[in-house]
Legacy VTK file of the C-alpha trace (Angstrom):
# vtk DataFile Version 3.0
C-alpha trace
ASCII
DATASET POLYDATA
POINTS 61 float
0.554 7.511 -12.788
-0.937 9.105 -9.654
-1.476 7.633 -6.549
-5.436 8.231 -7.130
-5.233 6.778 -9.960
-3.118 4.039 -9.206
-5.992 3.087 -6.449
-9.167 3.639 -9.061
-7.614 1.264 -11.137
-7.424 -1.601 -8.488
-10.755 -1.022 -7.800
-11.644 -1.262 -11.435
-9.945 -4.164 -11.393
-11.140 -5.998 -8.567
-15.189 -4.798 -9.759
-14.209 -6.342 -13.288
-13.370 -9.446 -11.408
-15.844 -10.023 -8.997
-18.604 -9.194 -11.097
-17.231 -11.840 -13.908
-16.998 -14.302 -11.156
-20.457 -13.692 -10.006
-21.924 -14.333 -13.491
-19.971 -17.573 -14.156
-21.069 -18.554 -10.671
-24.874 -17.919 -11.390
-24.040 -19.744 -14.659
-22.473 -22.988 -13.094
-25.222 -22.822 -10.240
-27.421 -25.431 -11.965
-24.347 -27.893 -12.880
-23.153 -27.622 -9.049
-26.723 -27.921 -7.782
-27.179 -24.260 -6.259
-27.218 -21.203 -7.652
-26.461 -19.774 -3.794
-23.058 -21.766 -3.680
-21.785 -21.077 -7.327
-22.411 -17.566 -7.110
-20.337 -17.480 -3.903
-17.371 -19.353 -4.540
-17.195 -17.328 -8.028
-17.391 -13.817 -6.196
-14.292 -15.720 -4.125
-12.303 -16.943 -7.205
-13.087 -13.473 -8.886
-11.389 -11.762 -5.575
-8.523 -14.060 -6.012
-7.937 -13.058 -9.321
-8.523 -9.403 -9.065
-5.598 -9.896 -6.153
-3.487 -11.683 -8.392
-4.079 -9.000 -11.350
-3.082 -6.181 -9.060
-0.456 -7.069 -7.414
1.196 -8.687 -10.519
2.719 -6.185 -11.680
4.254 -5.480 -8.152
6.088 -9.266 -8.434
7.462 -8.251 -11.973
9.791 -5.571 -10.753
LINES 1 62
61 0 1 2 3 4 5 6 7 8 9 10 11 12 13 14 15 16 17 18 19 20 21 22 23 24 25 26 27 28 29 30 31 32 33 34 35 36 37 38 39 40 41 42 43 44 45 46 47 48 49 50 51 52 53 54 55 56 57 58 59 60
């Protein structure tokens, strides 16, 4: 795999996760009492696991 696109994947990646997280966040909003503060903390768990996806494979070898 190039090193292009080695890097358009991890972006891929961390857009698949972030946007995921937003949506659950906006989801859970009204159970956590704002839709502000759920959509936040899951764009921050999304980046977490986007990190963790990418850099999995990195811990394997």
């Amino acid at each position: 795999m190039s090193k292009k696109s080695k890097n358009n994947s991890q972006q891929g990646t961390y857009a698949l996760c972030i946007t995921v997280g937003l949506i659950i966040g906006v989801g859970l909003g009204p159970v956590l009492g704002s839709i502000l503060f759920g959509s936040l903390s899951g764009g921050v768990i999304g980046a977490a696991a986007g990190y963790f996806f990418t850099h999995l494979k990195n811990r394997r070898k």
